[in-house]
C-alpha positions as CSV (number, residue, x, y, z in Angstrom):
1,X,-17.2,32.2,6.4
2,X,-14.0,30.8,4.8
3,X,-10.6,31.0,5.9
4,X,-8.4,32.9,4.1
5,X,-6.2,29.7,4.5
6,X,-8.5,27.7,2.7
7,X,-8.9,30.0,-0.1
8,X,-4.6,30.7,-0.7
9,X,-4.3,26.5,-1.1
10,X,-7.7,26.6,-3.1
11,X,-6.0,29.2,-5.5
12,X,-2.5,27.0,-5.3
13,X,-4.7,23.6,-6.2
14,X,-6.4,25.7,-9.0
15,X,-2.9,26.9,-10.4
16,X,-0.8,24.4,-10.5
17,X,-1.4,22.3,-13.8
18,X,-2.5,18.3,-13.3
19,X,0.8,15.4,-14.9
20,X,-2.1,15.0,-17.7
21,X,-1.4,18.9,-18.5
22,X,2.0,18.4,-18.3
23,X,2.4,15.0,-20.1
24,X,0.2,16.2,-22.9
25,X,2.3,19.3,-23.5
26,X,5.4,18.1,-23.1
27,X,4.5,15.4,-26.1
28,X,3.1,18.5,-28.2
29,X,6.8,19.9,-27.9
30,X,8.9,17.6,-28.1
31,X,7.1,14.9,-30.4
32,X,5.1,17.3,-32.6
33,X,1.2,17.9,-33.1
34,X,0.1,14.5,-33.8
35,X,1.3,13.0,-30.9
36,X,0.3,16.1,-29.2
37,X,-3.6,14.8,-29.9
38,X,-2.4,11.2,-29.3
39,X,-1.9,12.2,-25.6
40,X,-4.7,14.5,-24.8
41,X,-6.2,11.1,-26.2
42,X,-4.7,9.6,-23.7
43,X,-5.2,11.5,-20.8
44,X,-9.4,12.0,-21.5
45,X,-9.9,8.2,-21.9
46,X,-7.5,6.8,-19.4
């Protein structure tokens, strides 16, 4: 059986958004749409 401690950090891990997520939207915002593809670019070849 699994520990209900394993499963509350499992759900935490899930959650929390990667720096690719975070770098990728925070281009969309602040740089517009094209560079918001340019960095999920990024992010899925690097």
């Amino acid at each position: 059986m699994v520990s209900n401690e394993f499963l509350i950090t499992l759900l935490i891990i899930v959650l929390l958004p990667g720096i690719g997520v975070l770098y990728t939207i925070s281009a969309g915002l602040f740089n517009g749409a094209r560079a918001n593809i340019f960095s999920a670019m990024d992010v899925l070849l690097e």
